[in-house]
N, C-alpha and C positions, 0 to 999 in steps of 0.2 A: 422488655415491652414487646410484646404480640403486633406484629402488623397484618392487617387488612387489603383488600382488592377495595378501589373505590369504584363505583359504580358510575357510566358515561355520565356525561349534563345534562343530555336531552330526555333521559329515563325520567330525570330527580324534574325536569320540564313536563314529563308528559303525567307522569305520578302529582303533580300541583296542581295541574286542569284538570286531571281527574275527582280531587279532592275538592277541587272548586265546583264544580257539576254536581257532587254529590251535599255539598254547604248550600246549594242555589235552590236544590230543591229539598233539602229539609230543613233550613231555618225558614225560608220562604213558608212551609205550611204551618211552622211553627209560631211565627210573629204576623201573618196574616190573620191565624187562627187564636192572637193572645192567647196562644197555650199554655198553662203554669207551668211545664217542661222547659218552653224555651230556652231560659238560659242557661239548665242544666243541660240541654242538647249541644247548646251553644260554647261551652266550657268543655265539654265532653272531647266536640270538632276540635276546637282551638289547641286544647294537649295532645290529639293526632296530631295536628299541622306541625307545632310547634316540634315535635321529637322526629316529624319526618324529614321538618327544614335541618335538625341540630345534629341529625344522622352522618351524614359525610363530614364532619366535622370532629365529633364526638369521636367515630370509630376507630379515629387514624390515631387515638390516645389511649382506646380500650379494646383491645380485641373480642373480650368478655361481653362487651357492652350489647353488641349484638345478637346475642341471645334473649337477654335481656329485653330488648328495644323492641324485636318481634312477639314476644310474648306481650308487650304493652300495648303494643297496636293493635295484636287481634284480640285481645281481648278489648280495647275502646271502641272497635269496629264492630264485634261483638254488641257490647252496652247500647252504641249508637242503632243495629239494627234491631235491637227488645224494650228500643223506646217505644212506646205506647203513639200513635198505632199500629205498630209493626212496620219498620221502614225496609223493607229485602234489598230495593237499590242497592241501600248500605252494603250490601254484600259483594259488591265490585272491588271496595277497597280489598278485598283478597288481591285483586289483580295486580293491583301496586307492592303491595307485601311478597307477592308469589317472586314475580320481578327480582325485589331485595334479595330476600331469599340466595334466590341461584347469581345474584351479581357480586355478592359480599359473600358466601360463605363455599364451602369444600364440597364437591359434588355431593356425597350423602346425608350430608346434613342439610344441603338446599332442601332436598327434593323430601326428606323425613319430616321440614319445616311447611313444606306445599301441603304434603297431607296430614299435619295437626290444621292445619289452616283451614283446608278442606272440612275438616270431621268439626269445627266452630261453626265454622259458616253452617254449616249440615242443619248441625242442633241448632241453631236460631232460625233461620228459616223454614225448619219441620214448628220449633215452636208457635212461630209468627202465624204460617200459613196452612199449618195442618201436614198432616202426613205424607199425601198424596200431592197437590200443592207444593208444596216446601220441596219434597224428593224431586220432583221434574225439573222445578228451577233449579234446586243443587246442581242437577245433572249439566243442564248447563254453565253454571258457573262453576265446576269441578274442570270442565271442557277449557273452559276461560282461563282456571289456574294453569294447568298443563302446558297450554299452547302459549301463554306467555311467560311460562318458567323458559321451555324449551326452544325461545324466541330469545329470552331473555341470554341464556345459557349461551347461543350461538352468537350473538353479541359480544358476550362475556370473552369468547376465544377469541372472538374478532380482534377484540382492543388490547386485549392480553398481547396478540401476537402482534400488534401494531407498536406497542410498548418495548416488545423484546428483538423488534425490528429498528424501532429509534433510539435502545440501549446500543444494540450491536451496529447500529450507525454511527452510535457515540464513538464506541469504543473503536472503529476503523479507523472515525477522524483521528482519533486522540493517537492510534496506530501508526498512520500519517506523518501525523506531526510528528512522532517520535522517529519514523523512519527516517525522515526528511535530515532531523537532527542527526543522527547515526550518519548517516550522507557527508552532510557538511563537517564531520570530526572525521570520516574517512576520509574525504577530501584532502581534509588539511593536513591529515596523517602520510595521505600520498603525496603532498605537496613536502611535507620534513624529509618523508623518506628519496625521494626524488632530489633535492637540494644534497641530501648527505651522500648520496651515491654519487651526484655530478662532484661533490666537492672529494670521495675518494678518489674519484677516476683524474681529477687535477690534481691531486696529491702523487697518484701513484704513475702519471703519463708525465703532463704537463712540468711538475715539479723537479721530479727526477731528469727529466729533460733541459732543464736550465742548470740544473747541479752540476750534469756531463758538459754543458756548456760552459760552467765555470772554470771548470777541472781542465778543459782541452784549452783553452785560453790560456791557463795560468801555463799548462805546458809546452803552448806555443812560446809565451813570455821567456821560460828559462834555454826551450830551447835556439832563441833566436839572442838570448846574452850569452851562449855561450857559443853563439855564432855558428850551429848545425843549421844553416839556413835552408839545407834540401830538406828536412825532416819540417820545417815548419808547414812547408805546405800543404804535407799530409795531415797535420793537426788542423790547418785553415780548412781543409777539404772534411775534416770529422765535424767540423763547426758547422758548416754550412748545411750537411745530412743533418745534424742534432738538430737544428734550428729550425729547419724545413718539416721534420717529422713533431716539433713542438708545434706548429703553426698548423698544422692536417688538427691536431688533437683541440687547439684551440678552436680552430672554426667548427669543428665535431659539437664542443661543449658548448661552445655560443647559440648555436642553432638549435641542440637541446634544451636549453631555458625559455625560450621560446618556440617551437615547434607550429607547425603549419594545423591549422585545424580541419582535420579530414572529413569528419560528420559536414561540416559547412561548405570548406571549399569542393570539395569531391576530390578523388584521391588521384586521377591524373594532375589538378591541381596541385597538388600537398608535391607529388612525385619533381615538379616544374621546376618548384616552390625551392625544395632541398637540393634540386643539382645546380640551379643558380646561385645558391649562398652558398652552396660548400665547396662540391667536387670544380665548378667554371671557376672560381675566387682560391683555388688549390694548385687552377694552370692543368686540369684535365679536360680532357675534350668530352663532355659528357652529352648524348644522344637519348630521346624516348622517343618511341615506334607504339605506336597504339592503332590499334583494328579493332574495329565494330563496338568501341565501348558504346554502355549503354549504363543507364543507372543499375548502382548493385547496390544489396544491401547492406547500409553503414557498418554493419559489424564486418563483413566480408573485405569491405575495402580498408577497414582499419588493420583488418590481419593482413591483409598485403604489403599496406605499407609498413607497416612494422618488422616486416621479412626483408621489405626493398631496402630498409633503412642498415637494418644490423648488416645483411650483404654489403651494403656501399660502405660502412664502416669498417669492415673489413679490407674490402679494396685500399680504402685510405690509408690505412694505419701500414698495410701489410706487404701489398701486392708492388706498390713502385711502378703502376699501369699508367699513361700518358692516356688512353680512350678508355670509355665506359661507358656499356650501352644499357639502356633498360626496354623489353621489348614487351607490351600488354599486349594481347587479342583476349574480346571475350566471344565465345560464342553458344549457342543456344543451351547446349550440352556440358561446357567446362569454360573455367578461365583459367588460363596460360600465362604466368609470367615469367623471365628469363631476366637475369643478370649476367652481364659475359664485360670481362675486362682484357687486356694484353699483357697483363703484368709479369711478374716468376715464378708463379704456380706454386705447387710444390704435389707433395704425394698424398691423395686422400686417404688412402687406408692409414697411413702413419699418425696424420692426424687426426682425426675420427679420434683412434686410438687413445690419443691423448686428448681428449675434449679439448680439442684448439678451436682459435678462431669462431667461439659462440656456435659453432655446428649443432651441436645439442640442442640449444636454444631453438636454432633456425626448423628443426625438425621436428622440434615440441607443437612451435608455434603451425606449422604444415600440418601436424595431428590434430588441433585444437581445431579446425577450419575445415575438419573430413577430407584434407588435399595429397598429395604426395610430393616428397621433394626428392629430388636427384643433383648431384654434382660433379662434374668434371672436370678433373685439372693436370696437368702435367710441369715438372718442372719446364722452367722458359718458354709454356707452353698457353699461359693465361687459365683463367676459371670461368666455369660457365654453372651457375644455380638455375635449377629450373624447379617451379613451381606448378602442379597441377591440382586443379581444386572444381570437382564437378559441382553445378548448378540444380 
Protein backbone atom coordinates (compact mmCIF):
# COMPACT_ATOMS: atom_id res chain seq x y z
CA UNK A 1 0.00 0.00 0.00
CA UNK A 2 1.21 3.46 -1.47
CA UNK A 3 1.52 6.18 1.14
CA UNK A 4 0.76 9.76 0.61
CA UNK A 5 1.91 13.41 2.11
CA UNK A 6 -1.28 14.87 4.01
CA UNK A 7 -1.84 18.02 3.44
CA UNK A 8 -1.68 20.95 6.64
CA UNK A 9 -5.52 21.71 8.48
CA UNK A 10 -5.65 25.07 7.85
CA UNK A 11 -5.26 24.46 3.81
CA UNK A 12 -8.37 21.62 3.95
CA UNK A 13 -9.73 25.07 6.38
CA UNK A 14 -9.10 27.59 3.94
CA UNK A 15 -10.07 25.29 0.66
CA UNK A 16 -13.96 24.95 2.70
CA UNK A 17 -14.49 28.84 2.83
CA UNK A 18 -13.51 28.95 -0.24
CA UNK A 19 -15.95 26.45 -1.45
CA UNK A 20 -18.38 28.07 0.87
CA UNK A 21 -17.98 31.76 -1.05
CA UNK A 22 -18.35 29.97 -4.10
CA UNK A 23 -21.95 27.74 -2.73
CA UNK A 24 -23.13 31.43 -1.35
CA UNK A 25 -23.03 32.81 -4.41
CA UNK A 26 -24.15 30.21 -6.95
CA UNK A 27 -26.98 28.63 -5.24
CA UNK A 28 -27.98 32.05 -3.86
CA UNK A 29 -28.65 32.99 -7.80
CA UNK A 30 -29.85 29.70 -8.28
CA UNK A 31 -32.85 29.33 -5.74
CA UNK A 32 -33.46 33.21 -5.55
CA UNK A 33 -33.87 32.80 -9.24
CA UNK A 34 -36.13 29.25 -9.01
CA UNK A 35 -33.85 28.16 -11.50
CA UNK A 36 -34.63 24.43 -13.03
CA UNK A 37 -30.63 24.10 -12.61
CA UNK A 38 -30.84 24.56 -9.04
CA UNK A 39 -30.62 21.39 -7.74
CA UNK A 40 -28.50 19.91 -10.36
CA UNK A 41 -25.93 22.83 -9.46
CA UNK A 42 -26.77 22.04 -6.10
CA UNK A 43 -25.82 18.11 -6.28
CA UNK A 44 -23.05 19.12 -8.74
CA UNK A 45 -21.42 21.55 -5.33
CA UNK A 46 -22.26 18.89 -2.71
CA UNK A 47 -20.00 15.78 -4.71
CA UNK A 48 -17.11 18.53 -4.75
CA UNK A 49 -17.51 19.26 -1.09
CA UNK A 50 -18.18 15.83 -0.13
CA UNK A 51 -14.85 14.15 -2.14
CA UNK A 52 -12.82 17.44 -1.00
CA UNK A 53 -13.99 16.65 2.85
CA UNK A 54 -13.29 12.58 2.10
CA UNK A 55 -9.80 13.41 0.61
CA UNK A 56 -7.44 13.40 3.64
CA UNK A 57 -9.05 10.42 4.65
CA UNK A 58 -9.47 8.39 1.49
CA UNK A 59 -5.85 9.05 0.37
CA UNK A 60 -3.94 7.67 3.28
CA UNK A 61 -5.60 4.11 2.00
CA UNK A 62 -5.09 4.77 -1.83
CA UNK A 63 -2.29 6.46 -3.12
CA UNK A 64 -3.95 5.93 -6.73
CA UNK A 65 -6.98 7.70 -5.45
CA UNK A 66 -5.50 10.90 -5.99
CA UNK A 67 -5.24 11.09 -9.42
CA UNK A 68 -8.32 10.13 -9.62
CA UNK A 69 -9.94 12.67 -7.04
CA UNK A 70 -8.31 15.50 -9.12
CA UNK A 71 -9.44 14.59 -12.33
CA UNK A 72 -13.03 14.58 -10.46
CA UNK A 73 -12.94 17.87 -9.04
CA UNK A 74 -11.75 19.65 -12.10
CA UNK A 75 -13.96 18.35 -14.07
CA UNK A 76 -17.13 19.23 -11.42
CA UNK A 77 -15.47 22.55 -11.16
CA UNK A 78 -15.50 22.35 -14.71
CA UNK A 79 -19.67 21.41 -14.99
CA UNK A 80 -20.31 23.85 -12.19
CA UNK A 81 -18.63 26.73 -14.20
CA UNK A 82 -20.74 25.81 -17.92
CA UNK A 83 -23.92 25.91 -15.89
CA UNK A 84 -25.91 28.17 -17.66
CA UNK A 85 -25.32 31.36 -17.18
CA UNK A 86 -21.87 30.85 -17.14
CA UNK A 87 -20.61 31.03 -13.69
CA UNK A 88 -16.33 32.06 -14.19
CA UNK A 89 -16.20 32.56 -10.17
CA UNK A 90 -16.35 28.90 -10.38
CA UNK A 91 -13.08 29.00 -11.57
CA UNK A 92 -11.26 29.85 -8.27
CA UNK A 93 -11.85 26.24 -7.29
CA UNK A 94 -8.57 25.71 -9.40
CA UNK A 95 -6.99 27.46 -6.50
CA UNK A 96 -7.98 24.80 -3.96
CA UNK A 97 -7.17 22.02 -6.39
CA UNK A 98 -3.83 23.79 -7.54
CA UNK A 99 -2.96 23.78 -3.60
CA UNK A 100 -3.87 19.82 -3.55
CA UNK A 101 -1.94 19.30 -6.18
CA UNK A 102 1.56 20.38 -5.09
CA UNK A 103 0.64 19.23 -1.09
CA UNK A 104 -0.14 15.49 -1.93
CA UNK A 105 1.67 14.62 -4.97
CA UNK A 106 5.78 14.47 -6.25
CA UNK A 107 6.91 17.73 -7.66
CA UNK A 108 6.22 16.91 -11.54
CA UNK A 109 3.29 15.75 -11.31
CA UNK A 110 1.99 18.65 -8.97
CA UNK A 111 2.80 21.14 -11.36
CA UNK A 112 1.78 18.77 -14.72
CA UNK A 113 -1.75 18.68 -12.52
CA UNK A 114 -1.60 22.81 -12.14
CA UNK A 115 -1.46 23.06 -15.84
CA UNK A 116 -4.18 20.32 -16.91
CA UNK A 117 -6.13 22.42 -14.40
CA UNK A 118 -5.13 25.51 -16.07
CA UNK A 119 -5.80 24.41 -19.83
CA UNK A 120 -9.94 23.22 -18.10
CA UNK A 121 -10.30 26.40 -16.53
CA UNK A 122 -9.03 27.97 -20.07
CA UNK A 123 -11.68 26.19 -22.16
CA UNK A 124 -14.62 27.04 -19.96
CA UNK A 125 -14.03 30.42 -19.34
CA UNK A 126 -13.12 31.25 -23.20
CA UNK A 127 -16.45 29.16 -23.50
CA UNK A 128 -18.49 30.98 -21.03
CA UNK A 129 -17.10 34.42 -21.70
CA UNK A 130 -15.81 34.49 -25.21
CA UNK A 131 -12.31 34.58 -26.35
CA UNK A 132 -11.03 37.76 -25.44
CA UNK A 133 -13.04 37.88 -22.19
CA UNK A 134 -12.32 34.33 -21.04
CA UNK A 135 -8.28 34.82 -22.09
CA UNK A 136 -7.79 37.98 -19.62
CA UNK A 137 -9.60 36.36 -16.75
CA UNK A 138 -7.70 32.94 -17.46
CA UNK A 139 -4.69 34.99 -17.29
CA UNK A 140 -5.53 35.85 -14.13
CA UNK A 141 -6.48 32.90 -12.66
CA UNK A 142 -3.49 30.98 -14.35
CA UNK A 143 -1.56 33.92 -11.95
CA UNK A 144 -3.68 32.50 -9.08
CA UNK A 145 -2.76 28.71 -9.89
CA UNK A 146 0.94 29.29 -9.86
CA UNK A 147 1.24 31.65 -6.81
CA UNK A 148 -0.67 29.32 -4.83
CA UNK A 149 0.91 26.09 -6.15
CA UNK A 150 4.13 27.72 -5.25
CA UNK A 151 2.80 28.95 -1.77
CA UNK A 152 1.54 25.92 -1.46
CA UNK A 153 4.85 23.93 -2.27
CA UNK A 154 6.75 26.23 0.25
CA UNK A 155 4.46 25.14 2.88
CA UNK A 156 4.73 21.64 1.75
CA UNK A 157 8.75 21.67 2.71
CA UNK A 158 7.86 23.66 5.65
CA UNK A 159 5.75 20.74 7.44
CA UNK A 160 7.68 18.21 5.64
CA UNK A 161 10.79 19.39 7.52
CA UNK A 162 8.82 20.10 10.76
CA UNK A 163 7.89 16.41 10.50
CA UNK A 164 11.39 15.05 9.88
CA UNK A 165 12.44 17.34 12.76
CA UNK A 166 9.81 15.82 15.31
CA UNK A 167 10.87 12.23 13.81
CA UNK A 168 14.42 13.04 14.56
CA UNK A 169 13.30 14.36 17.95
CA UNK A 170 11.73 11.18 18.41
CA UNK A 171 14.23 9.29 17.51
CA UNK A 172 17.07 11.32 20.00
CA UNK A 173 14.42 10.75 22.92
CA UNK A 174 14.08 7.30 22.10
CA UNK A 175 18.27 7.54 21.82
CA UNK A 176 18.23 8.89 25.26
CA UNK A 177 16.49 6.71 26.85
CA UNK A 178 18.30 3.95 25.40
CA UNK A 179 21.68 5.63 26.32
CA UNK A 180 20.54 6.27 29.77
CA UNK A 181 19.77 2.36 29.83
CA UNK A 182 23.25 1.48 28.35
CA UNK A 183 24.54 3.90 31.53
CA UNK A 184 22.70 2.08 34.28
CA UNK A 185 23.91 -1.68 32.92
CA UNK A 186 27.45 0.15 32.65
CA UNK A 187 27.05 1.18 35.93
CA UNK A 188 26.16 -1.98 37.34
CA UNK A 189 28.78 -3.56 35.19
CA UNK A 190 31.35 -1.27 37.10
CA UNK A 191 29.81 -1.92 40.13
CA UNK A 192 30.44 -6.24 39.54
CA UNK A 193 33.50 -5.38 38.16
CA UNK A 194 34.68 -3.26 41.13
CA UNK A 195 33.16 -5.77 43.86
CA UNK A 196 35.31 -8.68 41.97
CA UNK A 197 38.51 -6.73 41.90
CA UNK A 198 38.13 -5.63 45.66
CA UNK A 199 37.30 -9.30 46.45
CA UNK A 200 40.67 -10.50 44.47
CA UNK A 201 42.80 -8.11 46.01
CA UNK A 202 41.31 -9.78 49.57
CA UNK A 203 41.89 -12.98 48.35
CA UNK A 204 45.28 -12.28 47.10
CA UNK A 205 46.60 -9.53 50.14
CA UNK A 206 44.28 -9.74 52.90
CA UNK A 207 43.83 -13.65 52.79
CA UNK A 208 47.07 -14.69 52.28
CA UNK A 209 48.00 -12.60 55.16
CA UNK A 210 46.07 -14.42 57.71
CA UNK A 211 47.20 -17.93 56.25
CA UNK A 212 51.05 -16.61 57.13
CA UNK A 213 49.35 -15.59 60.30
CA UNK A 214 48.19 -18.98 60.88
CA UNK A 215 51.34 -20.76 59.64
CA UNK A 216 53.70 -18.46 62.09
CA UNK A 217 51.28 -19.17 65.08
CA UNK A 218 51.29 -22.78 64.73
CA UNK A 219 55.19 -22.39 64.45
CA UNK A 220 55.32 -20.28 67.41
CA UNK A 221 53.17 -23.26 69.06
CA UNK A 222 55.63 -26.13 68.28
CA UNK A 223 58.39 -24.09 68.86
CA UNK A 224 57.63 -22.96 72.38
CA UNK A 225 56.73 -27.18 73.26
CA UNK A 226 59.64 -27.81 72.38
CA UNK A 227 60.91 -25.20 74.53
CA UNK A 228 63.28 -22.98 71.80
CA UNK A 229 61.80 -20.13 73.50
CA UNK A 230 64.40 -17.61 71.93
CA UNK A 231 63.12 -18.62 68.48
CA UNK A 232 59.43 -17.85 69.51
CA UNK A 233 59.91 -14.41 69.53
CA UNK A 234 61.05 -14.09 66.29
CA UNK A 235 57.86 -15.92 65.22
CA UNK A 236 55.77 -13.33 67.64
CA UNK A 237 57.68 -10.54 65.96
CA UNK A 238 56.68 -12.24 62.14
CA UNK A 239 53.06 -12.17 63.67
CA UNK A 240 52.96 -8.80 64.61
CA UNK A 241 54.45 -7.44 60.71
CA UNK A 242 51.82 -10.07 59.17
CA UNK A 243 49.09 -8.66 61.08
CA UNK A 244 49.93 -4.96 60.82
CA UNK A 245 50.40 -5.28 56.95
CA UNK A 246 46.86 -7.25 56.87
CA UNK A 247 45.32 -4.24 58.67
CA UNK A 248 47.08 -1.23 56.10
CA UNK A 249 45.29 -3.75 53.30
CA UNK A 250 42.02 -3.89 55.19
CA UNK A 251 41.53 -0.26 55.79
CA UNK A 252 42.78 0.15 51.90
CA UNK A 253 39.59 -2.19 50.99
CA UNK A 254 37.22 -0.59 53.39
CA UNK A 255 37.65 2.79 52.29
CA UNK A 256 37.50 1.47 48.60
CA UNK A 257 33.75 0.33 49.01
CA UNK A 258 32.98 3.36 49.85
CA UNK A 259 35.13 6.11 48.51
CA UNK A 260 34.75 9.86 49.08
CA UNK A 261 32.84 11.56 46.16
CA UNK A 262 35.08 14.08 44.43
CA UNK A 263 32.75 15.60 41.79
CA UNK A 264 30.71 16.70 45.12
CA UNK A 265 32.89 17.02 47.92
CA UNK A 266 35.86 18.70 45.92
CA UNK A 267 39.07 16.89 45.80
CA UNK A 268 41.10 18.75 48.66
CA UNK A 269 38.01 17.31 50.36
CA UNK A 270 38.06 13.63 49.17
CA UNK A 271 42.21 14.09 49.81
CA UNK A 272 41.11 15.09 53.85
CA UNK A 273 38.71 12.54 53.62
CA UNK A 274 41.23 9.40 52.77
CA UNK A 275 44.19 10.41 55.01
CA UNK A 276 41.73 10.47 58.05
CA UNK A 277 40.24 6.88 57.39
CA UNK A 278 43.37 5.37 56.25
CA UNK A 279 46.93 6.52 56.43
CA UNK A 280 45.89 8.77 60.60
CA UNK A 281 43.83 5.16 61.64
CA UNK A 282 47.22 3.15 60.11
CA UNK A 283 49.41 5.22 63.06
CA UNK A 284 51.01 7.59 60.13
CA UNK A 285 51.39 10.95 60.50
CA UNK A 286 49.75 12.15 57.34
CA UNK A 287 50.03 16.15 56.35
CA UNK A 288 48.19 18.15 53.07
CA UNK A 289 49.79 21.62 52.11
CA UNK A 290 47.42 23.21 49.62
CA UNK A 291 48.24 26.78 47.82
CA UNK A 292 45.92 28.87 45.96
CA UNK A 293 43.25 26.11 45.15
CA UNK A 294 40.67 27.31 43.34
CA UNK A 295 37.77 25.38 41.67
CA UNK A 296 39.17 22.81 38.79
CA UNK A 297 37.47 20.98 36.54
CA UNK A 298 35.74 17.78 37.93
CA UNK A 299 37.50 15.49 35.56
CA UNK A 300 40.86 17.11 36.51
CA UNK A 301 40.40 16.76 40.12
CA UNK A 302 39.18 13.27 39.83
CA UNK A 303 42.65 12.39 37.94
CA UNK A 304 44.45 13.81 40.69
CA UNK A 305 42.91 12.06 43.10
CA UNK A 306 43.17 8.81 41.59
CA UNK A 307 47.06 9.48 41.38
CA UNK A 308 47.05 10.69 45.15
CA UNK A 309 45.21 7.53 45.94
CA UNK A 310 47.35 4.60 44.10
CA UNK A 311 50.62 6.81 45.45
CA UNK A 312 49.23 6.53 49.18
CA UNK A 313 48.50 2.84 48.44
CA UNK A 314 51.64 2.41 47.69
CA UNK A 315 53.08 4.04 50.63
CA UNK A 316 50.93 1.84 52.71
CA UNK A 317 51.41 -1.54 51.44
CA UNK A 318 55.26 -0.88 50.73
CA UNK A 319 57.27 1.79 51.93
CA UNK A 320 57.07 1.15 56.08
CA UNK A 321 57.08 5.34 56.15
CA UNK A 322 55.81 6.78 59.89
CA UNK A 323 54.98 10.62 57.69
CA UNK A 324 53.31 11.35 54.71
CA UNK A 325 52.91 14.36 53.06
CA UNK A 326 50.55 15.48 50.16
CA UNK A 327 51.39 18.94 48.83
CA UNK A 328 48.69 20.75 46.07
CA UNK A 329 49.47 24.38 44.62
CA UNK A 330 47.37 25.42 41.85
CA UNK A 331 48.42 28.09 39.87
CA UNK A 332 47.27 30.09 36.91
CA UNK A 333 49.54 28.15 34.44
CA UNK A 334 49.84 24.38 35.92
CA UNK A 335 48.80 22.39 39.05
CA UNK A 336 51.55 20.76 41.02
CA UNK A 337 50.95 17.84 43.19
CA UNK A 338 53.69 16.06 45.13
CA UNK A 339 53.52 12.91 47.26
CA UNK A 340 56.78 12.45 49.47
CA UNK A 341 56.93 9.68 52.28
CA UNK A 342 60.16 8.65 54.68
CA UNK A 343 59.86 5.20 54.13
CA UNK A 344 62.84 2.55 52.31
CA UNK A 345 62.67 3.73 49.09
CA UNK A 346 64.05 1.50 46.87
CA UNK A 347 65.66 1.78 43.14
CA UNK A 348 63.39 3.47 40.38
CA UNK A 349 64.99 2.28 37.39
CA UNK A 350 64.73 -1.40 38.84
CA UNK A 351 61.42 -1.10 39.26
CA UNK A 352 60.16 0.77 36.46
CA UNK A 353 61.69 -2.14 34.97
CA UNK A 354 59.64 -4.55 36.45
CA UNK A 355 56.23 -2.69 36.43
CA UNK A 356 56.19 -2.57 40.40
CA UNK A 357 54.21 -0.66 42.51
CA UNK A 358 51.38 0.40 39.82
CA UNK A 359 54.04 2.88 38.22
CA UNK A 360 52.55 2.12 34.93
CA UNK A 361 49.33 2.95 35.94
CA UNK A 362 50.51 6.22 37.85
CA UNK A 363 51.85 7.40 34.38
CA UNK A 364 49.08 6.34 32.28
CA UNK A 365 46.86 8.10 34.43
CA UNK A 366 49.50 11.56 34.17
CA UNK A 367 49.16 10.97 30.31
CA UNK A 368 45.47 10.76 30.20
CA UNK A 369 45.33 14.44 32.14
CA UNK A 370 47.99 16.07 29.33
CA UNK A 371 50.41 16.28 32.90
CA UNK A 372 53.83 14.88 33.56
CA UNK A 373 54.99 12.75 36.28
CA UNK A 374 58.32 12.38 37.85
CA UNK A 375 59.73 10.13 40.64
CA UNK A 376 62.46 9.98 43.23
CA UNK A 377 63.48 7.54 45.36
CA UNK A 378 66.50 6.18 47.03
CA UNK A 379 67.02 3.14 49.12
CA UNK A 380 66.34 4.53 53.10
CA UNK A 381 66.07 7.48 51.25
CA UNK A 382 61.84 7.75 51.15
CA UNK A 383 59.88 8.61 47.58
CA UNK A 384 58.83 11.60 46.22
CA UNK A 385 55.90 11.52 43.16
CA UNK A 386 55.47 14.66 41.51
CA UNK A 387 52.72 15.50 39.32
CA UNK A 388 52.60 18.29 36.84
CA UNK A 389 49.53 19.09 34.77
CA UNK A 390 49.20 22.51 32.81
CA UNK A 391 45.99 24.49 32.90
Amino acid sequence: MATVRQAPMFYYTFGLLFILAVAVRLLGFYFIEQHDLRWVAAAILAVFTLLYATERVVSGWIAAYLHLYLALQTGLALLIMLLPPNHFFSAGLGLVLSAQAVLLLPGRQAYAWIGAITGVMLFGLVRGQGLLSGLSLGLLYVAGYLFTGAYAAAVGKATASQERSAALLSDLQEAHEQLRSYSAQAEQIAVFDERHRLARDLHDSVVQALYGLVLSAEGAARKLAEGQVDLVGERLMDIRHTAQSALREMRILIFELRPPDVAREGLVAALRTRLDAVETRAGMKASLLVEGVEALPAELEAGLYQVVQEALNNVLKHSGAENVMISLRVEPSAVELEVADDGVGFNPSTVEAMGGLGLRGLHERAARMGGRLSLQSQPNRGTRIRLEVPQ
